[in-house]
HTML snippet that shows the backbone in 3Dmol.js (N, CA, C, O; Angstrom):
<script src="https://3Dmol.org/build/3Dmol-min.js"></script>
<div id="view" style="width:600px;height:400px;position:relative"></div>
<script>
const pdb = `
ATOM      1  N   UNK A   1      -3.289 -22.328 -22.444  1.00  0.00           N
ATOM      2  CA  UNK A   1      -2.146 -21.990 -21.593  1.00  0.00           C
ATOM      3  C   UNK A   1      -1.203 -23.176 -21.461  1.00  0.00           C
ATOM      4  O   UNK A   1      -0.013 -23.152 -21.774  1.00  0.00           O
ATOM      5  N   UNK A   2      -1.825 -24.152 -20.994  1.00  0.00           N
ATOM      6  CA  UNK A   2      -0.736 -25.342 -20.923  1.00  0.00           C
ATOM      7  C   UNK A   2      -0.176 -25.958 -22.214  1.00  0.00           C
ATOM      8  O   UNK A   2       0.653 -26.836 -21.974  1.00  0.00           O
ATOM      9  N   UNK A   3      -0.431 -25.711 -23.668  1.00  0.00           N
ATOM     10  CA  UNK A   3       0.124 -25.743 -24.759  1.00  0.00           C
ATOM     11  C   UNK A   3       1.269 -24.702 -24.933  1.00  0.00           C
ATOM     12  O   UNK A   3       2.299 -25.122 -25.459  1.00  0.00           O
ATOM     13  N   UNK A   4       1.218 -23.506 -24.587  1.00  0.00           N
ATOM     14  CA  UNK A   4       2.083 -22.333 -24.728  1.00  0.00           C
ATOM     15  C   UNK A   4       3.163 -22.843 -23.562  1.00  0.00           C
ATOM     16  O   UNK A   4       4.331 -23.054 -23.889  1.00  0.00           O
ATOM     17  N   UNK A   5       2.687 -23.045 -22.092  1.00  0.00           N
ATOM     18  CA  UNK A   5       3.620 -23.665 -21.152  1.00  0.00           C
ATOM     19  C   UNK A   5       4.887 -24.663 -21.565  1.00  0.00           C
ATOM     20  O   UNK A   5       6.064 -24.786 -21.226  1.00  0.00           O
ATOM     21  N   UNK A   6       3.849 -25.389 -22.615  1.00  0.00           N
ATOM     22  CA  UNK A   6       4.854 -27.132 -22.712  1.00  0.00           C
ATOM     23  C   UNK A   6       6.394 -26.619 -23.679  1.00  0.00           C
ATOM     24  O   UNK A   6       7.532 -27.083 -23.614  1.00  0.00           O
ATOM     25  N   UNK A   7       5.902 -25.628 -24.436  1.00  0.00           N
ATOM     26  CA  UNK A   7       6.401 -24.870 -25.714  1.00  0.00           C
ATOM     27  C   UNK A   7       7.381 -23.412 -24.845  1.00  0.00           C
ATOM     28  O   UNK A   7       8.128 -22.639 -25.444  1.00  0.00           O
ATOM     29  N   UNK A   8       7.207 -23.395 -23.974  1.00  0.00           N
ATOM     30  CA  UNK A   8       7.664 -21.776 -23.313  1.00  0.00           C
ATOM     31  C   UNK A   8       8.927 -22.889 -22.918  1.00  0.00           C
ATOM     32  O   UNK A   8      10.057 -22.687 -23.361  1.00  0.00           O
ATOM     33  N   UNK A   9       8.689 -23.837 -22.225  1.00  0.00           N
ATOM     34  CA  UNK A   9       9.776 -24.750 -21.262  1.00  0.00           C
ATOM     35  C   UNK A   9      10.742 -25.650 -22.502  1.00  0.00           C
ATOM     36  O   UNK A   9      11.954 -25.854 -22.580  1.00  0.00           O
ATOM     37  N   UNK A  10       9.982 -25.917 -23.082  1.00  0.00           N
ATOM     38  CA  UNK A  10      11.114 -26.863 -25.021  1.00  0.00           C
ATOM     39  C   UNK A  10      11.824 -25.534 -24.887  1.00  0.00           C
ATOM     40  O   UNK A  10      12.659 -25.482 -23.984  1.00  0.00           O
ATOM     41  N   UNK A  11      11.613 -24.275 -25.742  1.00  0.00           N
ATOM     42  CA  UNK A  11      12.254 -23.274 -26.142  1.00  0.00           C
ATOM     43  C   UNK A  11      13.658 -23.140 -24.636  1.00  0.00           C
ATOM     44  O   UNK A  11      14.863 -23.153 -24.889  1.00  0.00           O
ATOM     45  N   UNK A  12      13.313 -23.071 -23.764  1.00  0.00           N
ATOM     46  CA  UNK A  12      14.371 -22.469 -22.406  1.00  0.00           C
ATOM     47  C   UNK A  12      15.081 -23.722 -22.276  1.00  0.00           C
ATOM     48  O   UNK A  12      16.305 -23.619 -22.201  1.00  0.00           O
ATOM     49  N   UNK A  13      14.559 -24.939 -22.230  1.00  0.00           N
ATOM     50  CA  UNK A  13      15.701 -26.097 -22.512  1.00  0.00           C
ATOM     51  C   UNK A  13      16.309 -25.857 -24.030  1.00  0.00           C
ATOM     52  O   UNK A  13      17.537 -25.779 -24.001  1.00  0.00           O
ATOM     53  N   UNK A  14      15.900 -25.761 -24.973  1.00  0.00           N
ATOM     54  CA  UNK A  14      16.899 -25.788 -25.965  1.00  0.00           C
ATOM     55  C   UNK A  14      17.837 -24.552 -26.363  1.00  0.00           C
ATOM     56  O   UNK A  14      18.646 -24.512 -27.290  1.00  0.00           O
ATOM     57  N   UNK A  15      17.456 -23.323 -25.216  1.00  0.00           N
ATOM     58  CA  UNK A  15      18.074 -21.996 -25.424  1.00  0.00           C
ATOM     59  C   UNK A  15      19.209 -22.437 -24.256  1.00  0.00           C
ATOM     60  O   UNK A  15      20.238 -21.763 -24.230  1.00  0.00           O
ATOM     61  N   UNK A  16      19.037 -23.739 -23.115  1.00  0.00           N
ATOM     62  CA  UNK A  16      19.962 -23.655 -22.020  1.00  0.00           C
ATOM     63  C   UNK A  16      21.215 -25.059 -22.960  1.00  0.00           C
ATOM     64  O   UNK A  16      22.090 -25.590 -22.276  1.00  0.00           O
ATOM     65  N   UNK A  17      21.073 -25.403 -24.353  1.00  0.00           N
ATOM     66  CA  UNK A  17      21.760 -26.314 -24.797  1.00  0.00           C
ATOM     67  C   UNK A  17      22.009 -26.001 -25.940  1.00  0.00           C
ATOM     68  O   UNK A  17      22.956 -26.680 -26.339  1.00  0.00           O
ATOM     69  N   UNK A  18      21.543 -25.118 -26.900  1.00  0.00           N
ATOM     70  CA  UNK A  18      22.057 -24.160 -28.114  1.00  0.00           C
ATOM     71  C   UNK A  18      21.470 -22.857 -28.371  1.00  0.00           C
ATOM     72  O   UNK A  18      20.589 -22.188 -27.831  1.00  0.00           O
ATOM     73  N   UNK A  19      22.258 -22.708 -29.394  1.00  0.00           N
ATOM     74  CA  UNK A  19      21.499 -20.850 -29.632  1.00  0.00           C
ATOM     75  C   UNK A  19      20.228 -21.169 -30.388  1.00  0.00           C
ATOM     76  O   UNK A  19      19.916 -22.118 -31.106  1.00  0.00           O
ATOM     77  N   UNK A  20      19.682 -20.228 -30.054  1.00  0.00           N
ATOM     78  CA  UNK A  20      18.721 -20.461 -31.198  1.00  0.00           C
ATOM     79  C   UNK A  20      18.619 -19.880 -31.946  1.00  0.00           C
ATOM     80  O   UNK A  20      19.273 -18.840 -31.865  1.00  0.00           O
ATOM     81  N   UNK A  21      17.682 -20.089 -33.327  1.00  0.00           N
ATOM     82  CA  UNK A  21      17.632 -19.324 -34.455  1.00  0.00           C
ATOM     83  C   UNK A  21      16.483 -17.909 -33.831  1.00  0.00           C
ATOM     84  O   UNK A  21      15.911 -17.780 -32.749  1.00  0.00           O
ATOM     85  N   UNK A  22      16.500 -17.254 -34.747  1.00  0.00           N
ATOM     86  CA  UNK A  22      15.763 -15.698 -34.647  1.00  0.00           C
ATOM     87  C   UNK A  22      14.417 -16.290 -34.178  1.00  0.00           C
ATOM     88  O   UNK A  22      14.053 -16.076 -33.022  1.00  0.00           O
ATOM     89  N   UNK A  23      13.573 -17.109 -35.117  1.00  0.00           N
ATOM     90  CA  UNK A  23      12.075 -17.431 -34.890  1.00  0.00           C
ATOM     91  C   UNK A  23      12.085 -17.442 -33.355  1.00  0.00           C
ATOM     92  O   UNK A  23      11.547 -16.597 -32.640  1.00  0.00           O
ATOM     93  N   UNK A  24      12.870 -18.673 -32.894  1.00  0.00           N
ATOM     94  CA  UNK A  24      12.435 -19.559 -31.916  1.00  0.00           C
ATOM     95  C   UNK A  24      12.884 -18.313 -30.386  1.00  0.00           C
ATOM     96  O   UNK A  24      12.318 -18.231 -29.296  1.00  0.00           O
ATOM     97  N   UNK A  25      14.006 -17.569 -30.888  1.00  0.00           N
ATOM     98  CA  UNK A  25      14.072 -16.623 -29.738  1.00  0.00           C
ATOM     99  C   UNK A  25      12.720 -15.532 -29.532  1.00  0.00           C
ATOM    100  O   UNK A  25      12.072 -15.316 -28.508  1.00  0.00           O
ATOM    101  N   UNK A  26      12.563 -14.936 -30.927  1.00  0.00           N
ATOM    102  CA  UNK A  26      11.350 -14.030 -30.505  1.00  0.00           C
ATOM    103  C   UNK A  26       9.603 -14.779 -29.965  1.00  0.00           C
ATOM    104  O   UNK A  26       8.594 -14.144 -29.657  1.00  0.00           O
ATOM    105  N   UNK A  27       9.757 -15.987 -30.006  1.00  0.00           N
ATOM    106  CA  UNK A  27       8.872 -16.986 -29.885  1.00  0.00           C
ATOM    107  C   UNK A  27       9.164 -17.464 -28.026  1.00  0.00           C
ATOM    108  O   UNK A  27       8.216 -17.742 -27.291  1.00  0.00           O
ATOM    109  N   UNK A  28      10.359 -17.471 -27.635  1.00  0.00           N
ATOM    110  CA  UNK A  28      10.368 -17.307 -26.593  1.00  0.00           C
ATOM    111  C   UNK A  28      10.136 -16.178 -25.887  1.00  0.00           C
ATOM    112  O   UNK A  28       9.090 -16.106 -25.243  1.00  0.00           O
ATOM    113  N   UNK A  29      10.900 -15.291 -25.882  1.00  0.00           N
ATOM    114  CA  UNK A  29      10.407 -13.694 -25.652  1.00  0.00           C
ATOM    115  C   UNK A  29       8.765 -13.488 -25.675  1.00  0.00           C
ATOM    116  O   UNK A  29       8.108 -13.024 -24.743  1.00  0.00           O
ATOM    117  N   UNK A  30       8.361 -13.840 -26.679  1.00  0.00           N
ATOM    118  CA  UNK A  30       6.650 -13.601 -26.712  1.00  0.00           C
ATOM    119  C   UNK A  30       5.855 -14.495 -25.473  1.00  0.00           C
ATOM    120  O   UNK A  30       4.816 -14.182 -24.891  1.00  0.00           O
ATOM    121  N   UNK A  31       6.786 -15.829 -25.256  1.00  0.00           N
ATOM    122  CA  UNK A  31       5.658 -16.785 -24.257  1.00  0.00           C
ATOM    123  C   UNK A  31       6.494 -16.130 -22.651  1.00  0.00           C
ATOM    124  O   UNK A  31       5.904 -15.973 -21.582  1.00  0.00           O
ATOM    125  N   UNK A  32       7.474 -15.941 -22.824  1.00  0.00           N
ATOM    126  CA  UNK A  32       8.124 -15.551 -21.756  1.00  0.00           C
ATOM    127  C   UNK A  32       7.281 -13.792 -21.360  1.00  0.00           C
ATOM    128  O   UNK A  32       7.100 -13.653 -20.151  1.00  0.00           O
ATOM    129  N   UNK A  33       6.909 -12.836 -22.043  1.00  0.00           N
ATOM    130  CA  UNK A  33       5.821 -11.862 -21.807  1.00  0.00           C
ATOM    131  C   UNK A  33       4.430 -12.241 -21.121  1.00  0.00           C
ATOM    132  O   UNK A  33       3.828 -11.737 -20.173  1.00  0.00           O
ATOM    133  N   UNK A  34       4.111 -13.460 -22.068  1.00  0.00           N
ATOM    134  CA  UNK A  34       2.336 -13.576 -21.945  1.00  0.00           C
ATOM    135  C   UNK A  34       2.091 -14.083 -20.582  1.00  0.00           C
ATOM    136  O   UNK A  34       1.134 -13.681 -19.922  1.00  0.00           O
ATOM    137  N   UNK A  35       3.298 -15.336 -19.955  1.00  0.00           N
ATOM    138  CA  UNK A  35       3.725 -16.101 -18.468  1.00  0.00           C
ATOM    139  C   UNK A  35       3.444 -14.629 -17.728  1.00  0.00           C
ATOM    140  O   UNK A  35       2.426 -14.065 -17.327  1.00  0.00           O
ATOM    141  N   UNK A  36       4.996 -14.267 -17.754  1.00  0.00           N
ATOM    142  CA  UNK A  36       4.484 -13.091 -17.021  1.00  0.00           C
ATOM    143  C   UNK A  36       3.769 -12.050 -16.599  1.00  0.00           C
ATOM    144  O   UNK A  36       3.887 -11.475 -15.517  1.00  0.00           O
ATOM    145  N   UNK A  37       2.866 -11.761 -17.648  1.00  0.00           N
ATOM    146  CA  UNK A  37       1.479 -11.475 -17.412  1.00  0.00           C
ATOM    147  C   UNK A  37       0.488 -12.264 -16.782  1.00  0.00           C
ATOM    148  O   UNK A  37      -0.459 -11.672 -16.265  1.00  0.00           O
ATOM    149  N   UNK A  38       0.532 -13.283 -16.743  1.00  0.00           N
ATOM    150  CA  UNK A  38      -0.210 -14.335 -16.273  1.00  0.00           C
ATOM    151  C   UNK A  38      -0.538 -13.852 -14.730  1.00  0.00           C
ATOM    152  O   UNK A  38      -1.465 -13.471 -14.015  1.00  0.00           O
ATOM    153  N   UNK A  39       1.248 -14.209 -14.719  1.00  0.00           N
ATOM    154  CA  UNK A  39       1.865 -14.539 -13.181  1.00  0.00           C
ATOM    155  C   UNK A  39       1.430 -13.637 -12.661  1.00  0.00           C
ATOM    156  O   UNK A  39       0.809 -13.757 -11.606  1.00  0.00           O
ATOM    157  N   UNK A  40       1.694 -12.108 -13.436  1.00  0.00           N
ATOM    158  CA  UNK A  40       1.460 -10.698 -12.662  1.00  0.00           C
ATOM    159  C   UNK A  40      -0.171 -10.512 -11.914  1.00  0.00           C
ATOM    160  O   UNK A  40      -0.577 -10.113 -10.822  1.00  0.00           O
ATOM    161  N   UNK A  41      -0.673 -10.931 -12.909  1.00  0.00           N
ATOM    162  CA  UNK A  41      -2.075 -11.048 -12.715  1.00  0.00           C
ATOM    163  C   UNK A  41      -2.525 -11.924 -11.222  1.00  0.00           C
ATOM    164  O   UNK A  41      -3.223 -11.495 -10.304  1.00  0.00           O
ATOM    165  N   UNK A  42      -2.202 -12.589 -11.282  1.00  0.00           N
ATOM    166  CA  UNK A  42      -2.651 -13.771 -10.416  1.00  0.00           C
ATOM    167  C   UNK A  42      -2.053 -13.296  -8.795  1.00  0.00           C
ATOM    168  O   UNK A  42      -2.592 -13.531  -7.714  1.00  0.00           O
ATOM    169  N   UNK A  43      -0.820 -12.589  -9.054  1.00  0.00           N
ATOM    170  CA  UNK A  43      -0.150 -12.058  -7.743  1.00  0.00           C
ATOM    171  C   UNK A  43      -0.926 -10.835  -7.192  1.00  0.00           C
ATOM    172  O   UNK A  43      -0.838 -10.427  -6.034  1.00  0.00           O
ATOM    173  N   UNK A  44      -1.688 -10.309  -8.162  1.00  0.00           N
ATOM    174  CA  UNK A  44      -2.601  -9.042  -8.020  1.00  0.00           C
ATOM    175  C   UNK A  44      -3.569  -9.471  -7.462  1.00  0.00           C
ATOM    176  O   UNK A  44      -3.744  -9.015  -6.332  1.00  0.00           O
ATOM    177  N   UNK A  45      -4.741 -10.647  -8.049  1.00  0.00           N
ATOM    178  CA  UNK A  45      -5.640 -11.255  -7.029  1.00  0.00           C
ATOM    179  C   UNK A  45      -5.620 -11.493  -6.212  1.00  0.00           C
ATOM    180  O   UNK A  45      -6.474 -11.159  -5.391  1.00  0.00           O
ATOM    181  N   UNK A  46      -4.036 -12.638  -5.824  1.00  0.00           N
ATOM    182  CA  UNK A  46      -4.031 -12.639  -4.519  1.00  0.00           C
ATOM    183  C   UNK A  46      -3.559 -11.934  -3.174  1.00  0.00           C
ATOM    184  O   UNK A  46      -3.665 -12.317  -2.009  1.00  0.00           O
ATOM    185  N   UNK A  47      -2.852 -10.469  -3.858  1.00  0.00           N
ATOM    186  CA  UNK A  47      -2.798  -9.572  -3.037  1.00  0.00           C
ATOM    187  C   UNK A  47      -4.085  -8.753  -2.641  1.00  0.00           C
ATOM    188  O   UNK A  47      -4.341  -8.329  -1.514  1.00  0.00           O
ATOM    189  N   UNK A  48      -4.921  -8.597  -3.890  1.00  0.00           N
ATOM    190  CA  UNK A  48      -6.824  -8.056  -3.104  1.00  0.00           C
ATOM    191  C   UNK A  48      -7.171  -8.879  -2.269  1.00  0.00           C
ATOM    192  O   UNK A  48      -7.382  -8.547  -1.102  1.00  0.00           O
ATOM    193  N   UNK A  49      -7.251  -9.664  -2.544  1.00  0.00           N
ATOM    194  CA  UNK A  49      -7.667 -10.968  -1.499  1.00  0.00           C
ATOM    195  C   UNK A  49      -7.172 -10.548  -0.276  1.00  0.00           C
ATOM    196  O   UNK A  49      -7.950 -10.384   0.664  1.00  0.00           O
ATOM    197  N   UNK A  50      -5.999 -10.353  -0.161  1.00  0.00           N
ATOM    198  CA  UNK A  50      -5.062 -10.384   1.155  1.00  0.00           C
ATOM    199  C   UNK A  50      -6.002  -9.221   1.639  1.00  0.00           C
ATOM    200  O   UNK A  50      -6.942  -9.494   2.385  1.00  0.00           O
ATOM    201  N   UNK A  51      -5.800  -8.103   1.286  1.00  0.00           N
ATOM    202  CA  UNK A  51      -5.927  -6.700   1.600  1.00  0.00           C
ATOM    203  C   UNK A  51      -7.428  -6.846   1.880  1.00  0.00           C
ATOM    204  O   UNK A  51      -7.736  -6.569   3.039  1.00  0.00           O
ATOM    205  N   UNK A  52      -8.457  -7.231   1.046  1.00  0.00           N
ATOM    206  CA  UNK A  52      -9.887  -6.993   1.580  1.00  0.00           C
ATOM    207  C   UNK A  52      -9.699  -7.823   2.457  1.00  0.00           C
ATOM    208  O   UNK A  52     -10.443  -7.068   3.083  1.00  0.00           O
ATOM    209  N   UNK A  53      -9.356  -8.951   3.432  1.00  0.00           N
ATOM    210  CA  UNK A  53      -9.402  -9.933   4.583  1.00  0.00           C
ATOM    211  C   UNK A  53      -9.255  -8.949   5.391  1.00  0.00           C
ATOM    212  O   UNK A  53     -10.043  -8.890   6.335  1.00  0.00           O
ATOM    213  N   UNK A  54      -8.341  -8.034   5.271  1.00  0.00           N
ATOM    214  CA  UNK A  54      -7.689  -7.399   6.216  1.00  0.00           C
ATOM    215  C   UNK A  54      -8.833  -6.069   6.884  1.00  0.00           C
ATOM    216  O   UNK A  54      -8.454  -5.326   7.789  1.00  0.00           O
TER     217      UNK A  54
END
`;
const viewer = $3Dmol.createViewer("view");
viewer.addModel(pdb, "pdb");
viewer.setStyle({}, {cartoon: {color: "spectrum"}});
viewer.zoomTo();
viewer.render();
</script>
């Protein structure tokens, strides 16, 4: 994960300072999916969490 991270954040700095070529966009798009799955995930745990406390 933190290899794909270091590489998700290069790609969005060099997409916020040129275009990029085809590779490097669908290469973002792909790490920019897998993050957000991540994220989604993790917001789901800690909403069970919440809810069984309750």
């Amino acid at each position: 994960m933190n290899e794909n991270t270091e590489r998700l954040l290069g790609l969005i700095q060099k997409f916020q300072a040129e275009d990029l070529s085809l590779d490097d966009a669908i290469e973002l798009r792909r790490l920019s999916a897998e993050f957000t799955n991540i994220c989604g995930e993790a917001v789901e745990q800690k909403m069970d969490q919440f809810y069984k406390t309750k």
